[in-house]
C-alpha positions, 0 to 999 in steps of 0.5 A: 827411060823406057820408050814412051812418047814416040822416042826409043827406049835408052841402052838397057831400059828393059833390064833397069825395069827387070831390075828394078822389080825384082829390086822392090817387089814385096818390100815396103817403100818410103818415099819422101818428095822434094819438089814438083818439077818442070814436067809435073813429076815428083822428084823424091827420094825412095827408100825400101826395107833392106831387112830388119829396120834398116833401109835402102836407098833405090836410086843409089842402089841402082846407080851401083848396080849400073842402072841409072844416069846420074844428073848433075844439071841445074836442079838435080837433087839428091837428099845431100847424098854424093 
């Protein structure tokens, strides 16, 4: 997460966001919202055109690229993905 609120930004935060855009800038996104959580914020699942028809995931993408927490806590949801 990026700084906000008054708290520091976490380990890496400006290079996951670098990433992130250059990730999906220009590319079409599907986004298919699971839940409203606790904070009013969606929970949901972002897909963008890899190439073709075919498309990718972005969290897991950047879970693999070693830009993102994984939660496991109550209530974390990731479209029956493992």
């Amino acid at each position: 997460e990026m700084s906000h609120f008054g708290a520091p930004a976490q380990p890496y935060a400006e290079e996951a966001k670098k990433w992130l855009t250059k990730f999906c800038e220009g590319r079409t996104a599907w986004i298919q919202v699971y839940r409203i959580d606790q904070y009013s914020r969606a929970v949901a699942m972002v897909k963008v055109r890899k190439w073709g028809i075919f498309t990718q995931n972005v969290s897991l993408a950047m879970a693999k690229a070693g830009f993102a927490t994984l939660y496991t806590s109550a209530g974390a949801e990731y479209g029956g993905i493992r």
